[in-house]
C-alpha positions in Angstrom: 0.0 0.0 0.0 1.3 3.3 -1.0 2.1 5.7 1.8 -0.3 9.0 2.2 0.7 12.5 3.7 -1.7 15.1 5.2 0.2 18.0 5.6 -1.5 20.7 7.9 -0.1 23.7 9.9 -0.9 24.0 14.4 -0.8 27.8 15.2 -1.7 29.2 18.8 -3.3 26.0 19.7 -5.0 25.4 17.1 -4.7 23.2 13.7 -5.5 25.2 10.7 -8.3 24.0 8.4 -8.8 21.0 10.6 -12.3 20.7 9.1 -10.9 20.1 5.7 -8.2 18.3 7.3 -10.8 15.9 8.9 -12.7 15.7 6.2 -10.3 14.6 3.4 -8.7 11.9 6.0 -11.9 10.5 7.2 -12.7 10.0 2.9 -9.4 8.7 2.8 -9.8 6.2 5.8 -13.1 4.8 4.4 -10.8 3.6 0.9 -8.7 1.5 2.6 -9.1 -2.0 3.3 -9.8 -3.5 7.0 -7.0 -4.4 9.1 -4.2 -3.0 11.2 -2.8 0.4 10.8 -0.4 3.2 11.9 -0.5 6.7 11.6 2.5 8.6 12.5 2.3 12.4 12.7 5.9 14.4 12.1 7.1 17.8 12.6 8.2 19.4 9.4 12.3 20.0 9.9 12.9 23.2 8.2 16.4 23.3 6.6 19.4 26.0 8.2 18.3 29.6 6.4 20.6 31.6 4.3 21.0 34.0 7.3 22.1 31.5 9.8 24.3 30.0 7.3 26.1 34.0 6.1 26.0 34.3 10.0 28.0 31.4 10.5 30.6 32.5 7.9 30.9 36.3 9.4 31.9 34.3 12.7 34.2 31.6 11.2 35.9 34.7 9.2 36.3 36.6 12.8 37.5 33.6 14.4 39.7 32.8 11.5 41.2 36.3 11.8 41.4 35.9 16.2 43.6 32.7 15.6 46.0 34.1 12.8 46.6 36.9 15.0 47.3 35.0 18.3 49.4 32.5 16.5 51.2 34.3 13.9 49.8 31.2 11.4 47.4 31.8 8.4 43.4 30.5 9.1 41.0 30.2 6.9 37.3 30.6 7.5 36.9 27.1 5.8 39.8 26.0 8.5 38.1 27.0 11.4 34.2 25.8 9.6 36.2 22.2 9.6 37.3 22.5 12.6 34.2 23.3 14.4 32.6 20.4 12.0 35.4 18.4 13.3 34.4 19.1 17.1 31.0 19.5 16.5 29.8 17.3 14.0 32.5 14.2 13.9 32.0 11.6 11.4 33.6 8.0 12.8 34.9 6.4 10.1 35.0 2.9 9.3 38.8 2.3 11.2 37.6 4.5 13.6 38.7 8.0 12.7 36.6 11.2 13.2 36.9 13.4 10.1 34.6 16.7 10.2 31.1 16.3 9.1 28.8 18.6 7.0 26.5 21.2 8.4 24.4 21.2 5.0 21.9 19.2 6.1 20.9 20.5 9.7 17.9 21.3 10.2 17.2 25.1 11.2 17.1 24.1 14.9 20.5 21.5 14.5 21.8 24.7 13.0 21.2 26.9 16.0 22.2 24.9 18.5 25.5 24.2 16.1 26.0 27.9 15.8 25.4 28.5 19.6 27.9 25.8 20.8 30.8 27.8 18.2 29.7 30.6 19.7 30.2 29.6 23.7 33.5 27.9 22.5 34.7 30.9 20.7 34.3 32.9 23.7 35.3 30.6 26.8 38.2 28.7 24.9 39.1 31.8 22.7 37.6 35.0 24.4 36.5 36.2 21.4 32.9 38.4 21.6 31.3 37.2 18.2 28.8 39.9 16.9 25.2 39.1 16.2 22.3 40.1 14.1 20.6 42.5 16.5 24.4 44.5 17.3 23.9 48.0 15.3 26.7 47.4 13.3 26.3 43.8 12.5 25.5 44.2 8.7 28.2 47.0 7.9 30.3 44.5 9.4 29.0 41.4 7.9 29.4 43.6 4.2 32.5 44.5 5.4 33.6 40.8 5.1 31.9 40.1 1.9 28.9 37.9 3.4 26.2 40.9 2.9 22.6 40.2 4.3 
């Protein structure tokens, strides 16, 4: 039997259009044959959004910049993005090695809690204050480093 998805949308308590909601599943219910079912209800996972993900880049690019400075070595944003994967998101491999793994496919919440964690670790292992979205001159800054909003 082919597998049948009812999307609908639960605001402020309350599911929206749940009369049409009802109505198309309890039409769908009566086509199918008797016997044992289950119905499983997910929440929708939205994907990471463009600005979390230029956000993350404005802080790897400042934390790239903190580490060249303090150890008189070149770092990359990409250095310190596989690093933080690396830390973050580790990958075992088959003979047991952790290489970094992909933040690509987080969710928008994976996403924020990634980006929170880089942000505590930046400042408690690294005391670097990383700026955010609501700072007055977080966009000049983020344009300033090429990752406009």
């Amino acid at each position: 039997m082919a597998k049948r998805a009812f999307r609908f949308q639960k605001e402020r308590g309350t599911v929206a259009n749940s009369q049409n909601l009802h109505g198309t599943l309890d039409m769908w219910l009566s086509t199918i044959t008797n016997g044992d079912y289950v119905m499983i209800v997910e929440r929708v996972q939205k994907p990471r959004s463009n600005p979390q993900n230029r956000l993350m880049w404005v802080w790897f690019t400042c934390i790239a910049q903190a580490w060249s400075e303090a150890t008189g070595r070149v770092f990359t944003p990409e250095n310190v993005h596989d690093a933080y994967c690396l830390l973050y998101l580790p990958v075992t491999m088959p003979n047991g090695a952790n290489i970094p793994g992909s933040t690509s496919k987080l969710t928008a919440e994976e996403f924020t809690d990634f980006l929170n964690k880089v942000q505590a670790d930046a400042e408690t292992e690294y005391g670097i204050q990383l700026p955010n979205p609501d700072d007055a001159l977080y966009y000049q800054f983020a344009n300033d480093f090429g990752y406009g909003a």
